[in-house]
Backbone as a printed PyTorch tensor [residue, N CA C, xyz], in Angstrom:
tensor([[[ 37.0370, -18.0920,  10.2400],
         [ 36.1910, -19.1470,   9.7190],
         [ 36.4940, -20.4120,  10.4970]],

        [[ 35.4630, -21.0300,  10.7080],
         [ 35.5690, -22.2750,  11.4750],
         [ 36.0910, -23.2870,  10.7510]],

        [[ 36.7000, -24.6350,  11.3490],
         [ 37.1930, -25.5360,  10.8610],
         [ 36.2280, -26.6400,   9.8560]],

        [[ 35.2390, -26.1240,  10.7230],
         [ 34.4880, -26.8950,   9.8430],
         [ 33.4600, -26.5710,   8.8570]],

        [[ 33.3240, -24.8790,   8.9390],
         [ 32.7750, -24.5310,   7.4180],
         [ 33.3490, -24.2890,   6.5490]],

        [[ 35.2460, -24.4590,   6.8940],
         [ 35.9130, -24.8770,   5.8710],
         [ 36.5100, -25.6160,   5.3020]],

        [[ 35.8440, -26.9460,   6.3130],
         [ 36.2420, -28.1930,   5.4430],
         [ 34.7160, -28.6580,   4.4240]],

        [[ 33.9010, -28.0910,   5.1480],
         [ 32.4220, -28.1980,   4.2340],
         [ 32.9020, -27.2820,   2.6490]],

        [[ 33.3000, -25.9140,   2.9430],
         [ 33.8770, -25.1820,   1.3910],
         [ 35.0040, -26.4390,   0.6570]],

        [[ 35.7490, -27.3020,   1.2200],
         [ 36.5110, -27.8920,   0.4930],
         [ 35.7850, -28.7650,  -0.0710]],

        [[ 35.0100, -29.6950,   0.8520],
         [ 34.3880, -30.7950,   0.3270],
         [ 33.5880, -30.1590,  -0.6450]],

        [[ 32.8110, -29.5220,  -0.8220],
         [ 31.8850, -29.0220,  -2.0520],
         [ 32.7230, -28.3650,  -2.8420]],

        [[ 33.5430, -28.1380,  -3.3040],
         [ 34.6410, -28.0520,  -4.5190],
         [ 34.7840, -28.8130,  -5.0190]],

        [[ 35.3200, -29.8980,  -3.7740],
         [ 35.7490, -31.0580,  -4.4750],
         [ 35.1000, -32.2390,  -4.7070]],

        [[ 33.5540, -32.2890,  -4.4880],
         [ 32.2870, -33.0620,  -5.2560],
         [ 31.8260, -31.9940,  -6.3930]],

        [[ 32.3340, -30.7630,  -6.5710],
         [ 31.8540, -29.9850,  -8.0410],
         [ 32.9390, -30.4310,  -8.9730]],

        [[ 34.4860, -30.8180,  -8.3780],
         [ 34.9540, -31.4410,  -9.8210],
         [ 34.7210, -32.5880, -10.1750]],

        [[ 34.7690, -33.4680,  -9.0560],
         [ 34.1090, -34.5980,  -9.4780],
         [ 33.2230, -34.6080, -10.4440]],

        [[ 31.7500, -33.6980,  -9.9230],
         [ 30.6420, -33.8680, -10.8660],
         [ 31.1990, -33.6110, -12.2410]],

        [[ 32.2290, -32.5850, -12.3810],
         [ 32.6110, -32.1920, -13.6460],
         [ 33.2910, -32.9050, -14.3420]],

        [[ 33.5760, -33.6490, -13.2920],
         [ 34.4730, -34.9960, -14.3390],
         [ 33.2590, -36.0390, -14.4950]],

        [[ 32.8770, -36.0610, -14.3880],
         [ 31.4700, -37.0680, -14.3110],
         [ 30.8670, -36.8470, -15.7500]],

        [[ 30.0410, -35.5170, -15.4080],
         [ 29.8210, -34.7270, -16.9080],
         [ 30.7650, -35.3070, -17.7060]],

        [[ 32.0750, -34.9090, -17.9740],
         [ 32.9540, -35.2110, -19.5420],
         [ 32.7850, -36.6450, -19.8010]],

        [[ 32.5720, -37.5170, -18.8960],
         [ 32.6870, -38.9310, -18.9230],
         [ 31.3270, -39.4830, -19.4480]],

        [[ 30.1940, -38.7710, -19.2080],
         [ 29.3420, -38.7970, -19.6970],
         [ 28.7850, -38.7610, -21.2460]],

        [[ 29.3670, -37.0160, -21.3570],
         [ 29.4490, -37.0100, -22.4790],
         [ 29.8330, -37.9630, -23.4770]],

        [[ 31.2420, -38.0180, -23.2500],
         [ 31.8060, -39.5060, -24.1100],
         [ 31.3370, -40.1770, -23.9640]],

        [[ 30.7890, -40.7630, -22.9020],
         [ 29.7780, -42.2960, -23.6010],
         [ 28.5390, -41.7140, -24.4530]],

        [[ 28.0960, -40.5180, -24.3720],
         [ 27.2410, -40.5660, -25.2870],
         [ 27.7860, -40.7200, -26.6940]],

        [[ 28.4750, -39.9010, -26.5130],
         [ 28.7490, -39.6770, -28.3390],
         [ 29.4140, -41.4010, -28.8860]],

        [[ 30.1640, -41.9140, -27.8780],
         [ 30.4890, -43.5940, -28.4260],
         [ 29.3580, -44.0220, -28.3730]],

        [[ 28.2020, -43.9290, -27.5830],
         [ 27.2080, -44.6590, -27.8350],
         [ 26.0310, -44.3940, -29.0460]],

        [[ 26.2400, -43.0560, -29.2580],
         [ 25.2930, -42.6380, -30.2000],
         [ 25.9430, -43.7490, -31.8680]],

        [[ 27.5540, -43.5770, -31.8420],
         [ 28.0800, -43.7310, -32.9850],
         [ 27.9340, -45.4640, -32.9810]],

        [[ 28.0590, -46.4190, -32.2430],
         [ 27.7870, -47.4280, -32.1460],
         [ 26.4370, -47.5030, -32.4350]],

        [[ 25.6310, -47.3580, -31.9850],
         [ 24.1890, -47.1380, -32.8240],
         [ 23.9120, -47.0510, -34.1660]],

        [[ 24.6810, -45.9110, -34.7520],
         [ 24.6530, -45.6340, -36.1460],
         [ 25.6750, -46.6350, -36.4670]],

        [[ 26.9510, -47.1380, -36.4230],
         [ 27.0560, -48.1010, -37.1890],
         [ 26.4920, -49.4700, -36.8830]],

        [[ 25.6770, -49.8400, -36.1000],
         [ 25.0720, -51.2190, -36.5830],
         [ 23.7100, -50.9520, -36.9360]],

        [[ 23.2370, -49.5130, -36.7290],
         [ 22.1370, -49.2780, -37.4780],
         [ 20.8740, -49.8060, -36.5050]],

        [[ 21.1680, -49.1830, -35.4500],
         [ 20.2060, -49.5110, -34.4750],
         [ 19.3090, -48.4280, -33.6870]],

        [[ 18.4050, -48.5030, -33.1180],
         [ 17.6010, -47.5910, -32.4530],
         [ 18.0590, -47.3940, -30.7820]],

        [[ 17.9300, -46.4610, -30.7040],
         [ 17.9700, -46.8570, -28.8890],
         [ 16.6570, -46.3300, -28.3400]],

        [[ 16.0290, -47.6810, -27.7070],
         [ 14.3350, -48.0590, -27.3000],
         [ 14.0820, -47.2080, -25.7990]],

        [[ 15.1120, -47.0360, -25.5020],
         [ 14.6070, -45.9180, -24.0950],
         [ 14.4240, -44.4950, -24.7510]],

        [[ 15.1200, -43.7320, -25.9020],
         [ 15.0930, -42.7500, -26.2280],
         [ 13.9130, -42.5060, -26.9010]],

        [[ 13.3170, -43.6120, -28.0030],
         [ 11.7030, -43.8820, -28.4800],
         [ 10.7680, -43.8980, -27.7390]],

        [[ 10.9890, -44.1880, -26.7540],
         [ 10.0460, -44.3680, -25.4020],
         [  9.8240, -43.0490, -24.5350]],

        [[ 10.6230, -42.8650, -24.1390],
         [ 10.9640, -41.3620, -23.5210],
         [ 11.0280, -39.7540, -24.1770]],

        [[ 11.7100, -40.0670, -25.3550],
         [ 12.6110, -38.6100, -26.0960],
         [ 13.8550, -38.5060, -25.4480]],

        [[ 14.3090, -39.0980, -24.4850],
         [ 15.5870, -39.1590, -24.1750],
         [ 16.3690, -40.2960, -23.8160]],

        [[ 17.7300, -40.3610, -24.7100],
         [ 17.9630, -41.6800, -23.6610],
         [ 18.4800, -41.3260, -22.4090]],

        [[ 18.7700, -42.5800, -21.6810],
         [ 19.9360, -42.6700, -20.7870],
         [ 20.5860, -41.9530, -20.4200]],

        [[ 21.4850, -41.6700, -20.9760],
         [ 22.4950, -40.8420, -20.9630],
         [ 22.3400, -39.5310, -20.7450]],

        [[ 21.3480, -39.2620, -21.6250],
         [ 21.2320, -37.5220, -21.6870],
         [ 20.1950, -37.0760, -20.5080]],

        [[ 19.4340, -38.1570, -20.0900],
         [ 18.9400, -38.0650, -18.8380],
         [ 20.2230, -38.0260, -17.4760]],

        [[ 20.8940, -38.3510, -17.3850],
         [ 22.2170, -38.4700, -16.7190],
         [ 23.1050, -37.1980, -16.7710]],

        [[ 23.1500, -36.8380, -17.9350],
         [ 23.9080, -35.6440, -18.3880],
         [ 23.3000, -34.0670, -17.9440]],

        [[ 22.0240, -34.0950, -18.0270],
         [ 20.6530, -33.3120, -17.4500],
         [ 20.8950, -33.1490, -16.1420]],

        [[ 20.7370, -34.5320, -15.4000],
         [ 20.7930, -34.6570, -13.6160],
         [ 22.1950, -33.9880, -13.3300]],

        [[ 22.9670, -34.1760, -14.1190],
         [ 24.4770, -34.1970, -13.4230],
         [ 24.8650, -32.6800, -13.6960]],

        [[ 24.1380, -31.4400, -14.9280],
         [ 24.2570, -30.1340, -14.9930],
         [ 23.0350, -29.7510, -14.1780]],

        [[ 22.6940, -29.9260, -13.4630],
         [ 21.6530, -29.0640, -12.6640],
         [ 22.3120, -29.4750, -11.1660]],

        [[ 23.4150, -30.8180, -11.3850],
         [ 23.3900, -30.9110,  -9.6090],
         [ 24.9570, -29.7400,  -9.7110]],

        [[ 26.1330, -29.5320, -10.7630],
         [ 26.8010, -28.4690, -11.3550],
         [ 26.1020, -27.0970, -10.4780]],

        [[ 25.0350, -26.9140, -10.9560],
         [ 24.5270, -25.6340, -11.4270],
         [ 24.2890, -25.7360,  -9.4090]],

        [[ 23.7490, -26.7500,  -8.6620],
         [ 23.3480, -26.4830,  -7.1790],
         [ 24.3410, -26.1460,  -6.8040]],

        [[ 26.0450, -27.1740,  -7.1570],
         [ 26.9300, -26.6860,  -6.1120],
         [ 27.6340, -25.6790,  -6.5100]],

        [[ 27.6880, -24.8360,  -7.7040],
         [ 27.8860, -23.6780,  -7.9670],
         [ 26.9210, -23.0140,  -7.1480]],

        [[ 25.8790, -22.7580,  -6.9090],
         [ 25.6910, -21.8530,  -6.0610],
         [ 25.9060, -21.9320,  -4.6490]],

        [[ 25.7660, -23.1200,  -4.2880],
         [ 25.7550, -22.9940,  -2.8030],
         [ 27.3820, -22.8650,  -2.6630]],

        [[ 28.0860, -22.8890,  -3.4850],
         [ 29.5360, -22.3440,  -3.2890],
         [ 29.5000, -20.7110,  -3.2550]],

        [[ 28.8670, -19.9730,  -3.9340],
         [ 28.8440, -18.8950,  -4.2070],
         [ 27.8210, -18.2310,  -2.5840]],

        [[ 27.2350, -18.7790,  -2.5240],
         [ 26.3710, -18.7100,  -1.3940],
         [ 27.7380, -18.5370,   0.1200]],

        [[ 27.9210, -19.7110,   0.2580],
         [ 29.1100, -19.8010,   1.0780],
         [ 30.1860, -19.0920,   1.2430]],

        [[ 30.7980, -18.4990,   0.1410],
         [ 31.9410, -17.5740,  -0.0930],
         [ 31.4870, -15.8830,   0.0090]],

        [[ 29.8160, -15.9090,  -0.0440],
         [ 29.1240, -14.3630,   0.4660],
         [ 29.0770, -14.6270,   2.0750]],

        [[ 28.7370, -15.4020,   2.8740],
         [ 28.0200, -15.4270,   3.6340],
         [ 29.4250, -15.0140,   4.4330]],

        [[ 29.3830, -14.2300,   5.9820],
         [ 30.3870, -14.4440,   7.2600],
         [ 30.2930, -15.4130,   7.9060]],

        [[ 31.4890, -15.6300,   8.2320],
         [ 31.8410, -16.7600,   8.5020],
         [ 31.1020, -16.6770,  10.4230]],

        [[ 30.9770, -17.6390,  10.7720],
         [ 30.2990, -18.1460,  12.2720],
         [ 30.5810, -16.6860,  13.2080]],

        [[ 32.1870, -17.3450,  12.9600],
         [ 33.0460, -16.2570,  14.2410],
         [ 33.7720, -15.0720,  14.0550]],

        [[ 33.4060, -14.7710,  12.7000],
         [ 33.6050, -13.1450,  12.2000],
         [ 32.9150, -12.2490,  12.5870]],

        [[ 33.9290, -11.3990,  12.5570],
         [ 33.1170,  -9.8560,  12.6890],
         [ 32.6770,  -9.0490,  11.4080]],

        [[ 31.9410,  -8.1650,  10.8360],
         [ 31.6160,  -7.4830,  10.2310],
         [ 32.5690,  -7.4360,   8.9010]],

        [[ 34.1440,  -7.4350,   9.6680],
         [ 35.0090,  -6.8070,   8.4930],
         [ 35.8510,  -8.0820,   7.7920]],

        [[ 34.9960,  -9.1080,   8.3460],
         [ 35.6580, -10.4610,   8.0070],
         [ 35.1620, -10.9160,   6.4330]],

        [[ 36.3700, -11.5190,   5.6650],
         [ 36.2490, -12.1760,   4.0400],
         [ 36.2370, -13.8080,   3.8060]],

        [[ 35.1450, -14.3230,   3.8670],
         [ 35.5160, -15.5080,   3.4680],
         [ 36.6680, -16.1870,   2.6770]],

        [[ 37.6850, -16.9810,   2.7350],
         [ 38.8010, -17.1250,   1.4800],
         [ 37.9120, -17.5170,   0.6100]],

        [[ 38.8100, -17.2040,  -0.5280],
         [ 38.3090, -17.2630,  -2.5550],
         [ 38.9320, -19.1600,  -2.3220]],

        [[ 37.6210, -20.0520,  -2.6160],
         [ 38.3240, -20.5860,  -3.0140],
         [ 38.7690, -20.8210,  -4.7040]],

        [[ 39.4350, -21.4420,  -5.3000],
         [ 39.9200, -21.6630,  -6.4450],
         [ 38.3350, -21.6790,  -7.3040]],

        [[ 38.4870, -21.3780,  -8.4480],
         [ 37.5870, -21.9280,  -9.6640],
         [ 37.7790, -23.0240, -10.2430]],

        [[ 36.6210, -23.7120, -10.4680],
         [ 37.0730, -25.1670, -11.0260],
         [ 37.5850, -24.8460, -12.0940]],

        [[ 38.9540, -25.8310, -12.2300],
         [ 39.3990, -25.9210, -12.9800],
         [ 39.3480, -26.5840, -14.2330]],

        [[ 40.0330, -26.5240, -15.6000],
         [ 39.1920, -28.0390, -16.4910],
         [ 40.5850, -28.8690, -16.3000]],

        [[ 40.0460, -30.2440, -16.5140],
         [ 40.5450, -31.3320, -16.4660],
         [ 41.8360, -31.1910, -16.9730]],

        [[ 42.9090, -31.7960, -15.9640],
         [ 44.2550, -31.4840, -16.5060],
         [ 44.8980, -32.7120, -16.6890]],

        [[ 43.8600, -33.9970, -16.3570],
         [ 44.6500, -35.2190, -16.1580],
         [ 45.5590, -35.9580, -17.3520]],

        [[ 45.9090, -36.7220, -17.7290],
         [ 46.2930, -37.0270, -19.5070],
         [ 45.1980, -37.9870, -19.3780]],

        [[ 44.9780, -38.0010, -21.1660],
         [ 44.1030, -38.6060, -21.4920],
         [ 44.7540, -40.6110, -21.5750]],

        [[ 44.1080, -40.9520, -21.0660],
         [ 44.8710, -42.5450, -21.0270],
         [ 44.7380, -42.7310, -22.6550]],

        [[ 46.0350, -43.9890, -22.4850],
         [ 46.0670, -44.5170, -23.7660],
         [ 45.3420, -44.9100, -24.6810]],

        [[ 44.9900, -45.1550, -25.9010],
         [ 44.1770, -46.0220, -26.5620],
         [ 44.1340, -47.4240, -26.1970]],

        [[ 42.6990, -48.0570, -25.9560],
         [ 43.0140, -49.2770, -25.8310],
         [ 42.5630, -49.3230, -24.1210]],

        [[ 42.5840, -48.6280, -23.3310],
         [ 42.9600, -48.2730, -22.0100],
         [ 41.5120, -47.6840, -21.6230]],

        [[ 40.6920, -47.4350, -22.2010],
         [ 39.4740, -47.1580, -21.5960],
         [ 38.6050, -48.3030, -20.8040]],

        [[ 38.1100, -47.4340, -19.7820],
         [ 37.1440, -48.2330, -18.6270],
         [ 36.1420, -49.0390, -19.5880]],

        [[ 35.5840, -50.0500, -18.7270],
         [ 34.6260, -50.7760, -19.5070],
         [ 32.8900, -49.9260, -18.7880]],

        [[ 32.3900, -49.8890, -19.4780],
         [ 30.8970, -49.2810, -19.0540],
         [ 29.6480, -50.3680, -19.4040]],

        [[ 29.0110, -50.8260, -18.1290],
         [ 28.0680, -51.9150, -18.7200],
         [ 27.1630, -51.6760, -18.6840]],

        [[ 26.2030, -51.4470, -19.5090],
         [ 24.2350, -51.5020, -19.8800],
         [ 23.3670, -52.0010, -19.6440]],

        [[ 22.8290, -52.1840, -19.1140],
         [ 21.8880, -53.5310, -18.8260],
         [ 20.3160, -52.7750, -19.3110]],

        [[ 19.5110, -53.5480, -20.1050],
         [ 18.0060, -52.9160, -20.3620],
         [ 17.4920, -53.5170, -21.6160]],

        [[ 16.8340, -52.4170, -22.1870],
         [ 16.3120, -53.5000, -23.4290],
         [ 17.2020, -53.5420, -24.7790]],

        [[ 18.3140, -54.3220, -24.3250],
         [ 19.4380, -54.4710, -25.3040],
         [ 19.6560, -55.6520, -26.2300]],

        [[ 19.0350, -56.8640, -24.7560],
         [ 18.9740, -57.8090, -25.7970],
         [ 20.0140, -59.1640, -24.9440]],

        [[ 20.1220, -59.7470, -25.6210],
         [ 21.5140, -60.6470, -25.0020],
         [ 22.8720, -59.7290, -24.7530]],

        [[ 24.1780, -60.4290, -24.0850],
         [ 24.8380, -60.0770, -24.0670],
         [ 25.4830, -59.9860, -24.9910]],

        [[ 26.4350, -58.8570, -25.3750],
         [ 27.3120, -58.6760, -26.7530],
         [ 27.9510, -57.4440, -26.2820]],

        [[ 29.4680, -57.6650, -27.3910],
         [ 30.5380, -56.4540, -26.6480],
         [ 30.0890, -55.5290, -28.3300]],

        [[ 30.3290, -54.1420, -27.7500],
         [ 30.1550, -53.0980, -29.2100],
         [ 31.2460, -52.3660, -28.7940]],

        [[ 32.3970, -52.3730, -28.9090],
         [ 33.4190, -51.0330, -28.7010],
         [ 33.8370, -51.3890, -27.3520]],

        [[ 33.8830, -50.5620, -26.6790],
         [ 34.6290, -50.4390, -25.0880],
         [ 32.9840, -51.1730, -24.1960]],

        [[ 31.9320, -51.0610, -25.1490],
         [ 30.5380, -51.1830, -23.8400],
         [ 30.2840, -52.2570, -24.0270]],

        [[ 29.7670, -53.0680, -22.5090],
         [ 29.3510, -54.4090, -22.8390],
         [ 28.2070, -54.4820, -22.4590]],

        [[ 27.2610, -54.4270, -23.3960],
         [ 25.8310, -54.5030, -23.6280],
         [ 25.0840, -56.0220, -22.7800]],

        [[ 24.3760, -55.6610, -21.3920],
         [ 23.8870, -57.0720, -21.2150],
         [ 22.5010, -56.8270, -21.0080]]])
């Protein structure tokens, strides 16, 4: 295998965990954002507008771009390599793994900012709504 269709197999591993960390990060802002909603008892006007908000539009894009580099990984790991012969095996690379990082402290979460039809600026939880 060439050097460089196997630094292309690395790099697309390692933009599929990314994405996968992307996804979980996602997720959680939804669900903080959904629950911030329900306690001030508010609507969210892109989701009335659409059927979806934000987020889950995000969450959508980000399992289908999952679902591309799963295959074209799978694609890659069938295919022979440039300068093989017949009896040649692409290496296995690893399966993504799930997230092994620790979860940061309380208190310690990133700030995530909004901008749209929110309104003035105002902080709700970790998000700062502008």
């Amino acid at each position: 295998m060439s050097m460089t269709r196997q630094n292309v197999l690395i790099q697309t591993h390692a933009a599929r965990q990314q994405a996968a960390d992307v996804l979980k990060q996602l997720e959680a802002a939804l669900a903080e954002c959904q629950s911030q909603l329900k306690a001030e008892q508010r609507i969210d006007h892109v989701k009335l507008v659409t059927g979806k908000s934000s987020l889950e539009t995000a969450i959508a894009q980000t399992q289908r771009m999952l679902e591309s580099l799963d295959r074209a990984l799978d694609e890659a790991r069938k295919a022979p390599g440039e300068d093989a012969g017949p009896a040649h095996q692409s290496p296995t690379l690893p399966s993504p793994t799930p997230d092994t990082r620790p979860t940061p402290e309380p208190g310690h979460q990133p700030t995530i900012t909004v901008r749209g039809l929110i309104g003035p600026a105002r902080t709700a939880g970790k998000y700062r709504f502008a």
